[in-house]
Steps between C-alpha positions, in 0.01 A plus 500: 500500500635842417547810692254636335221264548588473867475890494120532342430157699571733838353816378132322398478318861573836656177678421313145581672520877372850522161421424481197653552757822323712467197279436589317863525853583131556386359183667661644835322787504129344335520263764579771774198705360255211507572376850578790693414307838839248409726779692243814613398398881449145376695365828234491785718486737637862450162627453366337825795646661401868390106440543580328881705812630259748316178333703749478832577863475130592419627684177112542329666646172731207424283229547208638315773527208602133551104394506299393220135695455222401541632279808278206592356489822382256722136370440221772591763762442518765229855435296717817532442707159839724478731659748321741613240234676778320584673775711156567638494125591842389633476441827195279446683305197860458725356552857128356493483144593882416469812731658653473141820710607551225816431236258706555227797585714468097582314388177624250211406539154349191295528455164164401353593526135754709306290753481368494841611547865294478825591620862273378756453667852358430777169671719677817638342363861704180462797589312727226623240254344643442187342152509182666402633807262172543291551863370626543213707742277560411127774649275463388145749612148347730316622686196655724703658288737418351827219673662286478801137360359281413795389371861278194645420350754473176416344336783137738317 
């Protein structure tokens, strides 16, 4: 093989390299676009972290920003429409019939799906009873993370 054929040989693979790159390049960034959730607050654990301080240090404005609205309520109760009724509502939803600030001071996540987390507390009368921890706080993944989505009591 001549020089020259080596030469043109190197020369045509180049651009093929170079386009071959920047199509990976291009898949990066569709697939980055599409899933958003892969690397933006996808990790519970760094979200329940932020959302468990926030609700221990009564800060109203950052949970209602890590909450999802309307919030579901437990049965016979009105779901929470938008921040506003949630401010107006807080101490019932973190404070009513579980001490959620004791509680999640203590409290261990469970996964219920990969899209779903639960934290169960107990009554705020008995809050060593973690035998019988019926209330409970759901987080679930939306398309704008992890958020806060609702409350039961699931003994009703």
């Amino acid at each position: 093989m001549s020089k020259e054929t080596v030469r043109t040989s190197e020369l045509n693979s180049f651009p093929s390299i170079r386009l071959i790159r920047g199509q990976t390049w291009l898949t990066g960034i569709l697939i980055l676009s599409l899933f958003p959730n892969a690397f933006a607050q996808s990790d519970f654990s760094a979200f329940w972290k932020k959302f468990r301080s926030a609700v221990i240090a009564a800060d109203k404005a950052t949970v209602a920003e890590m909450t999802t609205f309307p919030l579901s309520m437990p049965y016979l109760q009105k779901a929470v429409k938008n921040k506003e009724d949630f401010v107006r509502r807080y101490s019932h939803i973190f404070n009513g019939e579980a001490n959620a600030s004791q509680c999640f001071a203590k409290a261990q996540p469970r996964k219920e799906s990969a899209r779903r987390w639960d934290i169960y507390c107990p009554f705020k009368e008995t809050p060593d009873d973690w035998e019988n921890a019926p209330i409970r706080f759901v987080f679930e993944l939306t398309k704008t993370g992890w958020k806060f989505a609702g409350l039961d009591n699931i003994n009703e």
